[in-house]
N, C-alpha and C positions, 0 to 999 in steps of 0.2 A: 579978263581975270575973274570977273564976277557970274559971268556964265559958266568957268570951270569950277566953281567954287558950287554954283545951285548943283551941279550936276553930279558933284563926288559927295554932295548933301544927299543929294535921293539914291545914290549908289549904297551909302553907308547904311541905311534901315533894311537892304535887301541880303547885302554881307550879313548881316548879324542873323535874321532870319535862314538864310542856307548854314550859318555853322551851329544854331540851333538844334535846324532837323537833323541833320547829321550828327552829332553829341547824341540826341535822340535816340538814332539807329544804331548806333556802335553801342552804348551803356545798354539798351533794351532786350530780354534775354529771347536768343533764336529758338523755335519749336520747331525739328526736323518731322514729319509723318512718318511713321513706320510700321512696315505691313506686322500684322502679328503673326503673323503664318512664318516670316523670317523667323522673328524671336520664338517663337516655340519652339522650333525645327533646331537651333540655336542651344537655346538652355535643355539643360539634361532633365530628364522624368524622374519624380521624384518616388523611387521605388520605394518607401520604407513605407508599412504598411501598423498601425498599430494594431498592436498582440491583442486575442481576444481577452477577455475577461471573464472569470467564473466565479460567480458569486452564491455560494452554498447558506444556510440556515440552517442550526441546528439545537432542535427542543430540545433535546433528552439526549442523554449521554450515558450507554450501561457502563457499570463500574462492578464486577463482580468479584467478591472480596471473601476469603473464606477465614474464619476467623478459630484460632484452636490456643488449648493451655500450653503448659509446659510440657503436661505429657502426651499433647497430640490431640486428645479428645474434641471433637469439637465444642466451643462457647455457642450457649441459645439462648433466648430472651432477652437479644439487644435491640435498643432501636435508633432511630438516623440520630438522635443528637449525641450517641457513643460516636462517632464517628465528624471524619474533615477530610474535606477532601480540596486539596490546593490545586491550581493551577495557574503557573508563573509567581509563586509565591502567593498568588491570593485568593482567599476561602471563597470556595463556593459552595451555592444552595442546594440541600439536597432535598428537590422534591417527591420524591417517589421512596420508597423503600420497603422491602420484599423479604421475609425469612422464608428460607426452605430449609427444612428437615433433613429431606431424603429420606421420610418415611419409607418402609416397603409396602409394595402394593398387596390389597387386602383386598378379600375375595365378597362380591356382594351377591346378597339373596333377594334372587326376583318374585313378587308376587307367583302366584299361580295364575295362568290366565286360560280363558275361555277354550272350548274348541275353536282348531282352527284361525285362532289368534298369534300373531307371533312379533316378534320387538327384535330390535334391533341395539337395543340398550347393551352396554359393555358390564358384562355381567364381573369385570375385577378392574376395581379403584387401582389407576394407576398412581406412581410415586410423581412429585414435582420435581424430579430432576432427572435427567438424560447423559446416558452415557457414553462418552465418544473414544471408540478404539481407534487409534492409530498406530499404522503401519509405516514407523519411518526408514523410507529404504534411502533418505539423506543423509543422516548422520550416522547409520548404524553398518557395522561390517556386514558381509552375507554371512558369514556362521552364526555372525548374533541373531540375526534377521528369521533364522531357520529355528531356535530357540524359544522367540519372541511367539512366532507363531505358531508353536505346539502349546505355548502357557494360553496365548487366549484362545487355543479348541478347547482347550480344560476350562476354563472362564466362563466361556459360555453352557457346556453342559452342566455346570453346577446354579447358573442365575436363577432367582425365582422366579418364576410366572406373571408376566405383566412388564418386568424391567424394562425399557427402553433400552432402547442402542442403536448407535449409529458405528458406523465402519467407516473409514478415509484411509488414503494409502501418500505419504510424499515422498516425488521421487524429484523429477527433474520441475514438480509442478504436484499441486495438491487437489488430488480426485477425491470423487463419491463413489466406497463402491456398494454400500448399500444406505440410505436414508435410515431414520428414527422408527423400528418397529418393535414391536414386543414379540415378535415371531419367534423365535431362536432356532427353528428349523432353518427359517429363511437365511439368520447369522449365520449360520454354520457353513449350508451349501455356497455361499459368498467366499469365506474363510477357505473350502474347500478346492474350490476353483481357481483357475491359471490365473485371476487378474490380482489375486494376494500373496501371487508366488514370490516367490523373493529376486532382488532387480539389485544389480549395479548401480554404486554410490556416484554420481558426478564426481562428488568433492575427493571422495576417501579411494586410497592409493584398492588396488587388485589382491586378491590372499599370495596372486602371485608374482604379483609386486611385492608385497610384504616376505613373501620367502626369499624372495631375491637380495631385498636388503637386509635381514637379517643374516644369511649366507655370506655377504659380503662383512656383513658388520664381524660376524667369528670370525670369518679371515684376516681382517684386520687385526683383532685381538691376540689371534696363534703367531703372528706376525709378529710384534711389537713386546712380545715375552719371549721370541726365541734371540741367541747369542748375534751379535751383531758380526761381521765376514772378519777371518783374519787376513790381515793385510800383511805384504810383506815386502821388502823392502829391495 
């Protein structure tokens, strides 16, 4: 009896030790390996790509502002602090600020010079401002279009010498057809020429579209003033 007794003695320290490590292994967290080539292959590519960024600075900002009475005339002798100029409700600085006239160009007198001397100097002061014709063949019908551009051949044969002018034409898209020149010969043969002829509105219906509905539209009206059918019974 004393010999079973040593023997379930040295059994019980060895019990206790195997349910130890096992408590051990089962509570203890498993770490499986895994290839990455799986999981890449696995989880989806993440396509979304962020949008680029454009980041502008800007000094100066023209603001041009014509300023007239009640009877049109224009007001001269202002300066920036007659003026405000808001943006998003809040005042901003006006650092620059510029009068033009629109003097007419005056003709200058050059020295006399030497034989064989000769300059290149613009012998007539031009004005500070620039004048832009435009030819809108977007908003305007072709009959008006064809109107528009007999007033400015007359416009130009009457400008004084030195004027500026520029020419544009908008049709489906806004062209240059001649740049800022004091030429007026040069005006005119531009004016003259097929690229200022007169073009189809995108927006504005056809003259023969417009007769069309007009024609429909009388009919309608001779229509709706005559006696209504007698019915009979």
């Amino acid at each position: 009896m004393d010999l079973r007794c040593r023997r379930f003695a040295r059994l019980v320290p060895l019990v206790v030790v195997l349910l130890a490590v096992i408590l051990v292994v089962l509570l203890s967290p498993v770490v499986v390996p895994v290839d990455s080539r799986i999981y890449s292959q696995s989880k989806p590519p993440d396509t979304a790509k962020p949008g680029a960024a454009i980041k502008s600075k800007v000094r100066l900002v023209l603001v041009d502002v014509v300023v007239t009475n009640g009877k049109g005339d224009p007001v001269t002798g202002l300066h920036k602090e007659d003026f405000e100029v808001l943006e998003d409700g809040k005042p901003q600085n006006v650092s620059v600020f510029e009068e033009h006239h629109g003097a007419p160009p005056t003709q200058i007198t050059l020295p006399a010079l030497p034989p064989h001397v000769y300059t290149n100097y613009p012998t007539m002061q031009t004005a500070d401002a620039v004048n832009v014709l435009l030819l809108d063949a977007l908003n305007t019908p072709t009959r008006d279009q064809t109107y528009v551009h007999s007033q400015m051949l007359k416009y130009l044969k009457t400008i004084p010498p030195g004027t500026r002018v520029a020419i544009f034409t908008l049709a489906s898209r806004l062209r240059m057809l001649q740049g800022v020149t004091t030429d007026s010969s040069e005006l005119l043969a531009i004016l003259n020429s097929s690229k200022a002829g007169t073009q189809a509105s995108p927006l504005l219906a056809s003259d023969t579209e417009n007769e069309s509905n007009e024609g429909m539209i009388d009919f309608m009206i001779a229509n709706s003033n005559a006696p209504p059918p007698e019915t009979r019974a």
